[in-house]
Each structure stands twice: as structure tokens, then as C-alpha cells.
C-alpha positions, -999 to 999 in steps of 0.1 A, spaced: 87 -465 -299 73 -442 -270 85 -412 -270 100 -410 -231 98 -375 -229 61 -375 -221 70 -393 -189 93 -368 -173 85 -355 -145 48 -373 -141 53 -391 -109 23 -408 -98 17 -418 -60 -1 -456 -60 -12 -465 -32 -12 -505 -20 -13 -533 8 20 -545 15 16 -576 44 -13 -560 56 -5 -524 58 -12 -497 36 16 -474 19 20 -460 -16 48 -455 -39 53 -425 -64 70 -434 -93 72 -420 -127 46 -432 -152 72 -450 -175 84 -472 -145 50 -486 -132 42 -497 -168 73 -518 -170 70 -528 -135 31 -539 -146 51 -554 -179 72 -575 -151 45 -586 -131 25 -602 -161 55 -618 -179 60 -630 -146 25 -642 -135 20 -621 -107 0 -593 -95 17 -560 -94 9 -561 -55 27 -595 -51 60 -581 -70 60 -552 -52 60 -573 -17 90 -594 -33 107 -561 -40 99 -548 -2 109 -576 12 151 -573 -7 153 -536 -6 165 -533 32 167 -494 43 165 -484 8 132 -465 -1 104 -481 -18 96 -466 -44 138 -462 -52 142 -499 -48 112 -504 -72 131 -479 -101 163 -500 -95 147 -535 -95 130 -522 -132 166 -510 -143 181 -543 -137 151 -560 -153 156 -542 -184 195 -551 -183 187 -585 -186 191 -604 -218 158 -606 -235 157 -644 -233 157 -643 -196 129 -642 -175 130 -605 -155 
């Protein structure tokens, strides 16, 4: 098991296209690997899941909506698709 602690506090900015414009998210390091962990049990580029996310997340901030959309995820039972 990883030991989370390593992750605290190391928020990196990732910068993307998002329908043609150009924005960046900062999220911890320990979120962007499940959200990468999402995209490829789910066949899709990290890009494409992050559009998906944009698109539900309303007046909520990006990168926010992306750490709750991984919570959920990992809330799931494990013989659910995330």
C-alpha cells in the first residue's frame, strides 16, 4: 500500500484543453493518479474525462469537482465500473 502521506500537500497545476480552451487544474498528486486510474479503466483519455467532469460540475471549481468526482469513484463497489 502507498503510503499517503507522501502526497500531502504536493499539489500539482496540469495544464489542458478543455473544448478548445486552455486551463489547468492543481490537484494533489494522489488524485490525478486515480483520476488517470479512472480514465484507463474507463477507456478514455484523461483529457476526455476531465471535459465529462467540466461539463456536470456547474459553478463548482474544476479542479474541486475533479477531487469529488474521484471520491465518489472510489465509493463505488469494486465491481462497478467508476
Amino acid at each position: 500500500m502507498t503510503d499517503g502521506k507522501q502526497f500531502y500537500g504536493n499539489i500539482v497545476k496540469h495544464s489542458l484543453s478543455i473544448a478548445g480552451h486552455r486551463t489547468s487544474v492543481s490537484l494533489e498528486t494522489l488524485f490525478w493518479h486515480e483520476l488517470k486510474r479512472i480514465a484507463v479503466a474507463r477507456g478514455q483519455s484523461v483529457a476526455s474525462l476531465i471535459a465529462a467532469i467540466d461539463a456536470e460540475r456547474g459553478k463548482a471549481n474544476l479542479s474541486s469537482a475533479i477531487r469529488v468526482f474521484v471520491l465518489e469513484a472510489l465509493r463505488q463497489p469494486p465491481n462497478q465500473a467508476p
